[in-house]
N, C-alpha and C positions, 0 to 999 in steps of 0.2 A: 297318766296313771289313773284307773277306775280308782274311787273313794269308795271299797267294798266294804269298809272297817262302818262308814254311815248307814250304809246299805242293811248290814246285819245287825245294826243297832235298831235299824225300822221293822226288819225279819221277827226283832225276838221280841219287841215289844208288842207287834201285832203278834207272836206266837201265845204269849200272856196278856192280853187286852183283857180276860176278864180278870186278870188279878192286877190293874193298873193302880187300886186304889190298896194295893197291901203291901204292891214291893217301892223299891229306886233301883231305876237302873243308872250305871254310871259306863260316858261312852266314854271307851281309851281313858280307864284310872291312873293317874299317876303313881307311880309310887312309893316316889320320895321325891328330891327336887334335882335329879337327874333324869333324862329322857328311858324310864324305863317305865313301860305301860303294860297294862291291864286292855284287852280287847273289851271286855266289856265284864261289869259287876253287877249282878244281881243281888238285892238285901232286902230282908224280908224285914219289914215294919214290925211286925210279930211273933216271934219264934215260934205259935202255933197256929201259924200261917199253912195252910194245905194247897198249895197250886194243883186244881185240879185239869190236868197236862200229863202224858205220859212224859214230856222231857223234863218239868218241872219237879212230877212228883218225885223227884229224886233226890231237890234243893235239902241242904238246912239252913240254918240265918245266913249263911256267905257263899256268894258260888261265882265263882270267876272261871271266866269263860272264852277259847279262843277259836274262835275260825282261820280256817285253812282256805285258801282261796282251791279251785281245780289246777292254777298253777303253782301250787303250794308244794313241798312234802308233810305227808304226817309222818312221823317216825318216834318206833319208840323214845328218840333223844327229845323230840317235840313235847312229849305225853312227859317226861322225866320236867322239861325246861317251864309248862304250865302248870307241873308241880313248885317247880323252884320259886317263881310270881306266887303262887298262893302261901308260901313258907313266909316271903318279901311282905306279903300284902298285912299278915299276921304280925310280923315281926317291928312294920315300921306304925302301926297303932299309937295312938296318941299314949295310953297309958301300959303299962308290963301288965301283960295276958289279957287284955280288953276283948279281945277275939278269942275264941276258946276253939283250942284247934281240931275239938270234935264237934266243931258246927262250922266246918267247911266241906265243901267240897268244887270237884273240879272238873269243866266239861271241856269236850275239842269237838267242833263241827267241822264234815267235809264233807262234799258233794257224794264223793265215792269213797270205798271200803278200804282202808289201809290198811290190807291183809298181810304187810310185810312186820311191821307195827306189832297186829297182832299173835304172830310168828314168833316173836321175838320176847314177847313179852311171857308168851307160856312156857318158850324156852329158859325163860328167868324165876319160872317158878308162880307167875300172876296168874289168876284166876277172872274167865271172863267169859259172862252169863251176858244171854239175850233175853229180858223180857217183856220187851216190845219190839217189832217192826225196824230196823234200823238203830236202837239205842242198844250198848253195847257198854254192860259196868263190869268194869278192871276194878277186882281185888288183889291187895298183898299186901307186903311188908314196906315200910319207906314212902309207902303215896297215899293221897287224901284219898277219900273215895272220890274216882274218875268215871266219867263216864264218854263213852263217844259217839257220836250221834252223827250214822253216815245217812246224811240229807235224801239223798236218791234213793232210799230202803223206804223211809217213811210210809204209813198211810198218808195219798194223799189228801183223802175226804178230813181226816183231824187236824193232820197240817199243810194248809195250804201253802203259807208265806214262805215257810223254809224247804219244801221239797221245791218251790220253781222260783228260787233264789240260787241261777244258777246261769253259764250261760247257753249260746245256741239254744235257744226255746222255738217252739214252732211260732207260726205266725197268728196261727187259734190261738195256741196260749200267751201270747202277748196280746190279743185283743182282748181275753175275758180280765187279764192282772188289770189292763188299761182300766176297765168298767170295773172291776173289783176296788180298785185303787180310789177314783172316784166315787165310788158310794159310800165311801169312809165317812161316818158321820163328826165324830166328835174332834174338838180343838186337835187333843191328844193323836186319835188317828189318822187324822189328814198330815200334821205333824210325821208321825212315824213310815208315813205311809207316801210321803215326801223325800224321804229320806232310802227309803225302799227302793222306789219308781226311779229315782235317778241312776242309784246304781245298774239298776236291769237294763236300762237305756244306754247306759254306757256299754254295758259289755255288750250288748245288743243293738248296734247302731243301724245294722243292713234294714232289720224289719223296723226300728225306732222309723228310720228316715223315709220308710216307706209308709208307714200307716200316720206320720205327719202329713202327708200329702193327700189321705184317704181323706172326704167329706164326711162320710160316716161317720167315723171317729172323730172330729174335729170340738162336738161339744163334751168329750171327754178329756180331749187334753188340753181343752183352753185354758182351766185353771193352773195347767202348770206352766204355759205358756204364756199368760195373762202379759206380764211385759213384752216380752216378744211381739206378740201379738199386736200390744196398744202400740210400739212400734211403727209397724206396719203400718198402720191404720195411718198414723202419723203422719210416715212417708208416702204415704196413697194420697193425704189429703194436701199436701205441700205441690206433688207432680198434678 
């Protein structure tokens, strides 16, 4: 089973890398002390914190967030159920109203456009403006403000991590994520970006298993390889 849940935790944090030092993010929040999770929680250190991001600029102090994998459904009942977790996430606060439930909001990411979703939802009377690229805010009655962010619309020049956080990618564009990946400078981004690379590899094993065998590429993926690798070496040097 691909770990896409680590994957999109490395997506968003390299999606807000420049605001690494204003938010926390929390991967798979609990919450409460039954198995019921949170995909991922963004919190802004600041209430007048500005992520400047067209997916961010959307944030207020709380924004809980779910991914849909491509073999997922989005469905209006989805969009209702990542309302229900953010009702949970408010409700089970350490202290009554600690969370002010006009400083939440709530995102759904998916590769592709869940125009059935969106069908359904205007048929209920919700309201839903594009003003950017793939981001897509549901207004009305009964929901946080929502927003859905279909991955494949994006720009990809703004967002790189989340438009080819996806699977079947070409064989170019797993060689530039590979070199992209590795030039990640800091603790933080080799971290998230760790986290990223695995999953794309998983869902991607046909060209993973082939550009392992490319020389070219080999001082790119040695650090992920690094034990593998010392392995080898190991067993080269024992035969």
């Amino acid at each position: 089973v691909v770990d896409w849940h680590s994957g999109f935790y490395g997506a968003i944090g390299l999606e807000f890398i420049e605001n690494e030092s204003e938010i926390d993010l929390y991967d798979e929040k609990l919450l409460n002390h039954h198995p019921l999770r949170i995909d991922l929680l963004v919190v802004k250190k600041k209430p007048e914190v500005r992520i400047d991001n067209e997916v961010g600029d959307f944030f207020l102090g709380h924004n809980v967030m779910e991914y849909k994998s491509e073999d997922d459904e989005l469905s209006i009942d989805t969009i209702f159920k990542a309302n229900a977790y953010a009702s949970l996430y408010k409700a089970y606060a350490k202290r009554v109203d600690e969370i002010k439930a006009d400083d939440i909001t709530v995102t759904l990411a998916r590769i592709s456009c869940p125009r059935d979703a969106f069908i359904a939802l205007k048929e209920y009377g919700y309201f839903i403006d594009n003003p950017h690229k793939g981001i897509y805010i549901v207004t009305g009655r009964y929901i946080f403000p929502t927003q859905i962010i279909v991955m494949g619309e994006l720009d990809p020049e703004l967002h790189y991590w989340l438009t080819n956080f996806r699977k079947n990618i070409s064989e170019k564009s797993f060689r530039e994520l590979i070199i992209r990946v590795h030039s990640l400078e800091s603790k933080l981004k080799k971290m998230y970006g760790k986290y990223y690379f695995s999953t794309i590899a998983e869902w991607n094993q046909q060209q993973h298993e082939k550009l392992k065998g490319d020389a070219s590429m080999t001082k790119y993926l040695e650090e992920f390889y690094k034990e593998e690798l010392e392995e080898r070496e190991r067993q080269g040097r024992i035969k």
